[in-house]
C-alpha positions as CSV (number, residue, x, y, z in Angstrom):
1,X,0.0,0.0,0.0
2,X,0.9,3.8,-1.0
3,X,0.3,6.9,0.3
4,X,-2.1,9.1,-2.2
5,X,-5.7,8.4,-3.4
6,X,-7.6,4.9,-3.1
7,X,-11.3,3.9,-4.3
8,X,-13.8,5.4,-1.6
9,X,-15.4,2.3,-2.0
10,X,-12.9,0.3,0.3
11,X,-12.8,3.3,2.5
12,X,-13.9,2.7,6.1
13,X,-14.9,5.3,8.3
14,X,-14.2,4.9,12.0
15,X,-16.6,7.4,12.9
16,X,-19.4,8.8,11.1
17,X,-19.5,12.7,11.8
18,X,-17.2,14.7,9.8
19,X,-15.2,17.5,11.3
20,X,-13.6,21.0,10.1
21,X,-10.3,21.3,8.7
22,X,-8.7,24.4,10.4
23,X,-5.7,26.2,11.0
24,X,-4.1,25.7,14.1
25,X,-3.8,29.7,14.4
26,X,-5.7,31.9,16.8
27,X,-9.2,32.1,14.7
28,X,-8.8,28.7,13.3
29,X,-9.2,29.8,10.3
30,X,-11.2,27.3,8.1
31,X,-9.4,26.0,4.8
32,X,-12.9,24.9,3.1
33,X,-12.0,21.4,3.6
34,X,-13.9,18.8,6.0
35,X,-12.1,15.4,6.8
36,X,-13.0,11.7,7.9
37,X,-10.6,9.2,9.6
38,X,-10.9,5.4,8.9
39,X,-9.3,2.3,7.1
40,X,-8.5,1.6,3.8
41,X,-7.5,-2.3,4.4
42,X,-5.2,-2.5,7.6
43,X,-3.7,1.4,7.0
44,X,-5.3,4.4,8.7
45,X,-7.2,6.6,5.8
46,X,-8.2,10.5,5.4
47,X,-11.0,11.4,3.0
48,X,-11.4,15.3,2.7
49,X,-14.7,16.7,1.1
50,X,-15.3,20.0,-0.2
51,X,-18.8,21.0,-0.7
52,X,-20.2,17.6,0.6
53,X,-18.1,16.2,-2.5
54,X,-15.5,14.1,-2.1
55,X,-12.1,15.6,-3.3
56,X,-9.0,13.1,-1.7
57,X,-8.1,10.2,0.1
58,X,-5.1,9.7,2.0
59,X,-3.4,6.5,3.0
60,X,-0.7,6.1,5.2
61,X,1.8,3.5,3.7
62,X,2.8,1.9,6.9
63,X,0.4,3.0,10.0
64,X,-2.1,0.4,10.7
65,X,-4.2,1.7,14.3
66,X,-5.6,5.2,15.0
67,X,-4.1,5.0,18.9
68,X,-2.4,7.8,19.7
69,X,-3.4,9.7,16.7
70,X,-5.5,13.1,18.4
71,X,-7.6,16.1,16.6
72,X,-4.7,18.3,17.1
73,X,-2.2,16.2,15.4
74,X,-4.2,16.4,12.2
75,X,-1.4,18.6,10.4
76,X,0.9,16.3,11.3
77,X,-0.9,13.6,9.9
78,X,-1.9,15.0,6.7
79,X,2.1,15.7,6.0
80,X,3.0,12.1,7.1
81,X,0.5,10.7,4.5
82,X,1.9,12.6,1.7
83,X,0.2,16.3,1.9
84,X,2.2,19.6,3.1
85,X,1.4,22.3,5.0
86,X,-0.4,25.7,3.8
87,X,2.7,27.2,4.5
88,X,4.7,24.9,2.5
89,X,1.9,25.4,-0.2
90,X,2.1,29.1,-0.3
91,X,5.9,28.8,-0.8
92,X,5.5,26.1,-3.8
93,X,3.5,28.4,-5.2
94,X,6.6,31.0,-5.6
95,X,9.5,28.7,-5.9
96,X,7.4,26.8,-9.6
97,X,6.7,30.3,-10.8
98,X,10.5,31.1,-10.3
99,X,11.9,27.5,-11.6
100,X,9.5,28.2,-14.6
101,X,10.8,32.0,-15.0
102,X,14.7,30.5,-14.6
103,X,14.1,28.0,-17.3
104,X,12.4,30.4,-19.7
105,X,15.1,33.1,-19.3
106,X,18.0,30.4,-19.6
107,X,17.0,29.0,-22.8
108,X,17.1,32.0,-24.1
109,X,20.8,32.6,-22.9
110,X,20.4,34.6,-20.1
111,X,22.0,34.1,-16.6
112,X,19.8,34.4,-13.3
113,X,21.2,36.1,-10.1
114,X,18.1,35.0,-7.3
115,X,17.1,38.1,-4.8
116,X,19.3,39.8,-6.5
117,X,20.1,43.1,-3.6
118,X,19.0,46.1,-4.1
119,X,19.7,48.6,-1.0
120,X,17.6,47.1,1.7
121,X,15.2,45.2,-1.0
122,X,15.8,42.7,-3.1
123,X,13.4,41.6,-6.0
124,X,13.2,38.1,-7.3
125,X,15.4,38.1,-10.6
126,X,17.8,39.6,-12.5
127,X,18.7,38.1,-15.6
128,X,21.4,39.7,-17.8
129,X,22.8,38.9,-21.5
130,X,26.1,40.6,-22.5
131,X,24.0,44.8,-22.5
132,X,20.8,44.0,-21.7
133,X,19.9,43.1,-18.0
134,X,15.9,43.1,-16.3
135,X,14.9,43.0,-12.6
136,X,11.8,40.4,-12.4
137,X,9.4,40.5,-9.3
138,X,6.8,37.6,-9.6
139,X,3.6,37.1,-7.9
140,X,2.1,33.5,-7.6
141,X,-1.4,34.6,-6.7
142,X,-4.1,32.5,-7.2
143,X,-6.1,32.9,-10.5
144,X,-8.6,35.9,-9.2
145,X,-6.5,37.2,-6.1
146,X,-5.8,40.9,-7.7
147,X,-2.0,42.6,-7.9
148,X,-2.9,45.9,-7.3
149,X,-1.2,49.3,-6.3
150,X,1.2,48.1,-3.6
151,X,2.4,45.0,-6.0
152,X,2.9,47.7,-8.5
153,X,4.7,50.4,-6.5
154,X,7.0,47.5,-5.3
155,X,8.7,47.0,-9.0
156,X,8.5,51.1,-9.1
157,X,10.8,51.2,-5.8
158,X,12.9,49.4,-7.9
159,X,13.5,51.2,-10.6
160,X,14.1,53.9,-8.5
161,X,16.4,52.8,-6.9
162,X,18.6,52.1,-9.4
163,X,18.2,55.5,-11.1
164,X,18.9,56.8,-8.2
165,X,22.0,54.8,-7.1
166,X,24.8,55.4,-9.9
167,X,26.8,52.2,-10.6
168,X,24.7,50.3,-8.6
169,X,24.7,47.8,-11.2
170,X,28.3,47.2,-11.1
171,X,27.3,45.4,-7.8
172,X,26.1,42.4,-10.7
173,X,29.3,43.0,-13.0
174,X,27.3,44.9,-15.4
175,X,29.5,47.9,-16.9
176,X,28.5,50.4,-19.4
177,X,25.2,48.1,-20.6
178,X,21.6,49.5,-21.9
179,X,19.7,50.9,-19.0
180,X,17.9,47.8,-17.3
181,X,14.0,46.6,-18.0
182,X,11.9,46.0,-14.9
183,X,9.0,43.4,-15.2
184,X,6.4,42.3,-12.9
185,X,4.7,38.9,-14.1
186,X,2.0,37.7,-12.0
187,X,-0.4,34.6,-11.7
188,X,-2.9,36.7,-10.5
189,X,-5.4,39.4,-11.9
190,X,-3.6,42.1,-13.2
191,X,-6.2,45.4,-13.6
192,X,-5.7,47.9,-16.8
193,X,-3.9,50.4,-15.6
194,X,-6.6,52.8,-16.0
195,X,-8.0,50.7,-13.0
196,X,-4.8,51.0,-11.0
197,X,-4.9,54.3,-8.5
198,X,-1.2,54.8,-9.2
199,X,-1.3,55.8,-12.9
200,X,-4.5,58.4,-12.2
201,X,-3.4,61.7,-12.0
202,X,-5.6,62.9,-9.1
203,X,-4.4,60.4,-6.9
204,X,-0.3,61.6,-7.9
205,X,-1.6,64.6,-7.0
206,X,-2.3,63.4,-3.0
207,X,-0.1,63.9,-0.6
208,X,1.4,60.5,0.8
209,X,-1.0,60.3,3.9
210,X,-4.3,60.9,1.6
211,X,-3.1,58.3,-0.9
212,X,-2.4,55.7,2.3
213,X,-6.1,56.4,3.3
214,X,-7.4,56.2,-0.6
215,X,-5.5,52.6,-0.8
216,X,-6.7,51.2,2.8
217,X,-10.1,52.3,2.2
218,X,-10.3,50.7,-2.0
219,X,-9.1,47.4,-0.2
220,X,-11.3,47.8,2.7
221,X,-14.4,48.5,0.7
222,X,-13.3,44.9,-1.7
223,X,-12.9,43.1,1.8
224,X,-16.4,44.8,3.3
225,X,-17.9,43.1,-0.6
226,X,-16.2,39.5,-0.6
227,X,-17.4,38.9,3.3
228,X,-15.8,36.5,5.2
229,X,-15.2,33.4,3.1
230,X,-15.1,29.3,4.0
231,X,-12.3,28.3,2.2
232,X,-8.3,29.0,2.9
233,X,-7.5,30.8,-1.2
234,X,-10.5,33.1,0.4
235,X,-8.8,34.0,3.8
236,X,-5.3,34.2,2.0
237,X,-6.6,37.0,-0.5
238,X,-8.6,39.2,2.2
239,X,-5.2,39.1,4.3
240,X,-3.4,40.6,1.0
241,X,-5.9,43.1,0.3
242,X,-5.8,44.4,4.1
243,X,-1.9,44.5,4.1
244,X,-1.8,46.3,0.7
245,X,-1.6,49.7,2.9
246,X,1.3,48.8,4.9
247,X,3.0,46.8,2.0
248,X,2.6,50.1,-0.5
249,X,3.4,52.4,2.2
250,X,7.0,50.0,2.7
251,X,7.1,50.8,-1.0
252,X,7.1,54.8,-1.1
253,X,9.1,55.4,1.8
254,X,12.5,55.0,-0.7
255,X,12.6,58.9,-3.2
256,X,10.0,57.7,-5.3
257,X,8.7,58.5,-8.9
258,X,6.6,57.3,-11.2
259,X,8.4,56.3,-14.5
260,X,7.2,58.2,-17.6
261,X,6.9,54.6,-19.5
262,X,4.8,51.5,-18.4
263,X,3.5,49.5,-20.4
264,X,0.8,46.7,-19.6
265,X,1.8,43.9,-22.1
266,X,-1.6,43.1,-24.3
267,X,-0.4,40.3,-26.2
268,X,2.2,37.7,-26.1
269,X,6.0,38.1,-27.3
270,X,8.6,36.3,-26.7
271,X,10.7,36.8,-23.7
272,X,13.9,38.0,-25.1
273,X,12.1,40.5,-27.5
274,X,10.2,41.9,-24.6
275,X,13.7,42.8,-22.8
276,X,16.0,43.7,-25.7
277,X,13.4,45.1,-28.8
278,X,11.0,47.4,-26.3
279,X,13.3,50.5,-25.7
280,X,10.6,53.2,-25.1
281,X,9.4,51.0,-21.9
282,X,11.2,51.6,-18.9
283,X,8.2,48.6,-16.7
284,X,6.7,45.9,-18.4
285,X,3.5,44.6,-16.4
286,X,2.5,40.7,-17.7
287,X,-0.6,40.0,-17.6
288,X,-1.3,36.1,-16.6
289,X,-3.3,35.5,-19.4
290,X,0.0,37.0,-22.0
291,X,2.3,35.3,-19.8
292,X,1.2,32.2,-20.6
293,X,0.5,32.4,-23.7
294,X,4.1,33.6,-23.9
295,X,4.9,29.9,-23.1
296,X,3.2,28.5,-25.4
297,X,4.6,30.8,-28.0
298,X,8.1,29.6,-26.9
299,X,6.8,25.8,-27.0
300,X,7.3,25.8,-23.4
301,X,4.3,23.1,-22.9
302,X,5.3,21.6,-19.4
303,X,5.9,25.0,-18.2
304,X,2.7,26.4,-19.2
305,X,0.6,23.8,-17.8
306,X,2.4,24.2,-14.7
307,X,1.6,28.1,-15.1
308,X,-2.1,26.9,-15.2
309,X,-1.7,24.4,-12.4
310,X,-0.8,27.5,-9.9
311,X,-3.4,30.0,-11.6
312,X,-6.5,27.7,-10.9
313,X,-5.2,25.3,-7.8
314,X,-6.7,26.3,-4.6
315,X,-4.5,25.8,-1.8
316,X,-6.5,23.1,-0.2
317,X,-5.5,21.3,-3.6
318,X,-2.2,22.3,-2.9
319,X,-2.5,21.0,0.5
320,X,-3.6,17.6,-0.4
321,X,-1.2,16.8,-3.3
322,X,2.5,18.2,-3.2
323,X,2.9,16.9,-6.3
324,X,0.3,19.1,-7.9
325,X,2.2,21.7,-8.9
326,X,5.5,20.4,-8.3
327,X,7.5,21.4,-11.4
328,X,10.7,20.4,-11.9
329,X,13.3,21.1,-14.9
């Protein structure tokens, strides 16, 4: 016997009331997932449901007796029969959009310098050819989860601070090269940038403190609509919304201006054309939609259905197979 799935047919519950799956925080936050011990022939056996439907089973490969095993311990469990923690599912999220990123930019001859630092901050890439060099901040949002103002302002701060800091790119042995790109490429929802506060001219026109209140209240008021929600991806969202005034006020503390050229990306190109043929664009924004069409136009198939995997996996997937997303060169 393996850990993983198993017919529920052969599954047999110990006990017939299902309980809630929940963080282990201070609200016990719920993940949307409701679980069942029992047997699946002499091993102990999870099934999780969502919405009253069944969605996995779990089997431990060598534990055959539920002594010892209490409610608490649950986490514990789920990891020992092959699942992973939401906090080790949040994190695969980032590290398969970077392996996919790091693959792209490498068969395309560039080299990739991870957290590359920058001052006190340090974006996610920087991948450099001979003159042409581009700072890459991703986001591995789930599908609908928005990157809004303070994702934004973050790939601003860094272009700053490299106009601002004269030689700084010596730091990465790049001499006398073409002014670098800076890109943001997110799995989430990218807004036009008509939507985004930062490109409207009334709001530049705030002082600091008025656009902090504009930003906490727009993300406040989305809160305030979506309610409080059953599942995990729900929680997870509402918590970036509500820190998107603290994260965009971190972002305009460094001298900050908005550059005179960004450019949302409306449909695919490939990567190296993006960095080295688009000189009157100082930020390149990627839609998740372009960017993975982008694969496709590379024939990067295993990477793009990875792409997809993140976009539309909840976490509780995530939760209940590691291997879901689990992309590997």
């Amino acid at each position: 016997m393996t850990m993983g799935d198993t017919n529920d047919q052969i599954f047999k519950p110990i006990n017939k009331k299902r309980l809630s799956l929940k963080l282990t925080n201070k609200w016990t936050t719920p993940t949307g997932l409701t679980y069942q011990k029992g047997m699946v022939g002499n091993h102990i056996a999870i099934q999780f449901f969502r919405n009253d439907k069944l969605t996995k089973t779990l089997v431990s490969d060598r534990k055959s007796s539920w002594v010892g095993h209490k409610e608490e311990n649950i986490w514990n469990l789920i990891y020992e029969l092959g699942g992973q923690s939401p906090d080790t599912a949040r994190s695969q999220r980032e590290v398969t959009l970077t392996r996919i990123m790091d693959t792209y930019l490498k068969s395309i001859g560039y080299a990739v310098i991870e957290q590359p630092k920058l001052i006190e901050t340090t974006p996610d890439l920087l991948a450099i050819k001979g003159e042409y060099s581009c700072f890459i901040e991703l986001k591995a949002y789930f599908g609908k989860t928005i990157t809004g103002e303070a994702e934004i302002a973050q790939i601003i701060k860094y272009y700053n601070i490299v106009k601002c800091n004269r030689g700084i790119m010596k730091n990465f042995s790049i001499v006398n090269s073409i002014p670098p790109k800076f890109m943001l490429i997110t799995s989430g929802k990218l807004p036009p940038l008509e939507q985004n506060a930062i490109f409207n001219r009334d709001f530049q026109n705030l002082s600091e403190e008025k656009q902090l209140e504009f930003i906490k209240k727009k993300y406040k008021d989305i809160n305030k609509k979506m309610g409080y929600p059953r599942s995990l991806e729900g929680w997870d969202t509402r918590n970036i919304y509500k820190f998107s005034y603290d994260k965009y006020k971190k972002q305009i503390k460094y001298p900050y201006k908005i550059p005179p050229r960004v450019e949302r990306i409306p449909q695919p190109r490939k990567l190296d054309d993006l960095i080295e043929n688009t000189k009157d664009v100082d930020i390149l924004l990627i839609p998740a939609s372009v960017f993975s069409k982008m694969l496709k136009l590379s024939n990067f198939k295993k990477e793009k259905h990875y792409f997809e995997r993140l976009r539309k996996s909840w976490l509780c997937d995530l939760i209940l197979d590691k291997n879901l997303i689990n992309y590997s060169k």
